[in-house]
C-alpha positions as CSV (number, residue, x, y, z in Angstrom):
1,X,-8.1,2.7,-16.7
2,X,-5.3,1.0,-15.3
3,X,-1.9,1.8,-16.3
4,X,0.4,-1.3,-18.3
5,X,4.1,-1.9,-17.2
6,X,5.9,-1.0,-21.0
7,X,8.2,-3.7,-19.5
8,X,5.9,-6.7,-19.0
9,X,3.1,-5.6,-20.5
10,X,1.2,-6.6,-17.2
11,X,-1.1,-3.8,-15.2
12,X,0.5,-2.3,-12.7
13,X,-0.2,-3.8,-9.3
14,X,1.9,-2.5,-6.5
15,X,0.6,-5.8,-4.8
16,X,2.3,-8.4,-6.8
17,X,5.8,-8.9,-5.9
18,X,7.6,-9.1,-9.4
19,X,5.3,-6.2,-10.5
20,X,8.0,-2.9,-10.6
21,X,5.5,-0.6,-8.8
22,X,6.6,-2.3,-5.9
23,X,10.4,-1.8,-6.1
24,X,8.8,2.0,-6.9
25,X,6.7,2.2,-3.6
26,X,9.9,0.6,-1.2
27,X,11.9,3.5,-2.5
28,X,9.5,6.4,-1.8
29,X,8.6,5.0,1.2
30,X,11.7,5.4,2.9
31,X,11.9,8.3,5.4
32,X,14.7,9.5,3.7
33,X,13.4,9.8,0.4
34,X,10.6,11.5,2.0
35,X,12.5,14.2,3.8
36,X,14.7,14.6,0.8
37,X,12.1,15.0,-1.9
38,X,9.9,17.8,1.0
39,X,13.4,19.7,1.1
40,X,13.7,20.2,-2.5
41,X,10.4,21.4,-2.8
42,X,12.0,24.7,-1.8
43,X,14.0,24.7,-4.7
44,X,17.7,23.4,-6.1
45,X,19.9,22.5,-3.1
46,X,23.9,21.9,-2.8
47,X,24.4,18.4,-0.9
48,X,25.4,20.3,2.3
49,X,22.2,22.2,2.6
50,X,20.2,19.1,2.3
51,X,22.9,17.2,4.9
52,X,22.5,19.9,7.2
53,X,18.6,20.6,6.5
54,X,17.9,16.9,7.7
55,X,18.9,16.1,10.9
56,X,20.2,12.5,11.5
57,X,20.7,11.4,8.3
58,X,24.2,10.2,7.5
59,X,26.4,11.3,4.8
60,X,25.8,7.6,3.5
61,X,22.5,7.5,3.5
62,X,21.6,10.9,2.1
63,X,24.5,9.9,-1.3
64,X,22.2,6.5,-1.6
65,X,19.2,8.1,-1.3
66,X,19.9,11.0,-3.8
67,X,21.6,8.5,-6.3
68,X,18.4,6.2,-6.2
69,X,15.9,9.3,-6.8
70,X,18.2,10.5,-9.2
71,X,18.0,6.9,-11.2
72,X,14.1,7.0,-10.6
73,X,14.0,10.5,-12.5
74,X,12.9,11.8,-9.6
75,X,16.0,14.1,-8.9
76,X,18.4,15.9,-11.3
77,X,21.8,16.3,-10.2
78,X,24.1,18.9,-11.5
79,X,28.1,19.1,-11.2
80,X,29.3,22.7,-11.6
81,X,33.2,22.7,-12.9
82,X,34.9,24.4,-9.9
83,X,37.2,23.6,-7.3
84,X,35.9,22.0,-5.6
85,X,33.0,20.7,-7.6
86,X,29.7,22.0,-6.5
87,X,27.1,19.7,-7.2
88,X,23.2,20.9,-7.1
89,X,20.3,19.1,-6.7
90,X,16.9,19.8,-8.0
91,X,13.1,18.1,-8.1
92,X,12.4,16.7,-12.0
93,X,8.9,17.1,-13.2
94,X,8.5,13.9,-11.9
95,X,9.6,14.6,-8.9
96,X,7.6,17.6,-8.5
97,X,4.7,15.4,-9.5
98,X,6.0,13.1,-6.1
99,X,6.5,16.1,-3.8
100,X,2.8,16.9,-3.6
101,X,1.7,13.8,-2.2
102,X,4.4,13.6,-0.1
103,X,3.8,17.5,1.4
104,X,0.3,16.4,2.0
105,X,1.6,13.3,4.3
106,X,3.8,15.7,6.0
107,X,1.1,18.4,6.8
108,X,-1.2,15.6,7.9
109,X,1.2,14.1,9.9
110,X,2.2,17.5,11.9
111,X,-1.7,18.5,12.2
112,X,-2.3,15.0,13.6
113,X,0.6,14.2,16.0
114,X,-0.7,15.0,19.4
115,X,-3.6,12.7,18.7
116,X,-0.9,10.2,17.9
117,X,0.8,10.8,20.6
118,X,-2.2,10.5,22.7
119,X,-2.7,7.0,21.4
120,X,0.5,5.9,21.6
121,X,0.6,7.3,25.5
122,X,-2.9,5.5,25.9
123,X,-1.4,2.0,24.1
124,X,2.1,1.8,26.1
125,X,-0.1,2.4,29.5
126,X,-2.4,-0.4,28.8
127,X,0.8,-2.8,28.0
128,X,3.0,-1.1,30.6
């Protein structure tokens, strides 16, 4: 049974451009959300850890990112009272319901890499 956008009242179709999904899939898609939502999987995370956890993401990126999976639901964020403030981060439901598809693209990307590599290798020589 497909699933009806409360909003429109129109099915969900991550195809049609002014359907929501696809605002959804551009935001999960991103290889910072990825990384971000895989690192909380092991559990509630100050901003540092995650900063340091992911190499070569910027401090700006990694505020937008977290902001925009905190405003998907994906991501609570938590401000303790000290000085300075420590802020936490932590998967939602929701976002634990994400992080499972999203270790199973990781895991298949790791097992899979040398054959990538392989055909990228094989690709660039026939073009090089």
């Amino acid at each position: 049974m497909k699933t009806t956008v409360e909003s429109s009242g129109l099915p969900a179709d991550v195809y049609s451009a002014k359907c929501p999904t696809r605002q959804v899939i551009d935001h999960i898609s991103g290889k910072w959300t990825i990384l971000v939502v895989d690192a909380l999987t092991e559990g509630t995370q100050r901003y540092t850890d995650l900063y340091r956890r992911i190499e070569g993401v910027s401090q700006k990126m990694l505020t937008q990112t977290l902001r925009g999976l905190e405003a998907d639901g994906f991501v609570s964020r938590r401000v303790h009272p000290t000085v300075p403030p420590r802020v936490d981060y932590d998967l939602t439901e929701l976002g634990r319901s994400l992080a499972e598809p999203i270790a199973a693209l990781r895991r298949w990307t790791e097992t899979h890499i040398n054959e990538i590599e392989r055909a990228r290798a094989r690709v660039a020589g026939e073009t090089g």
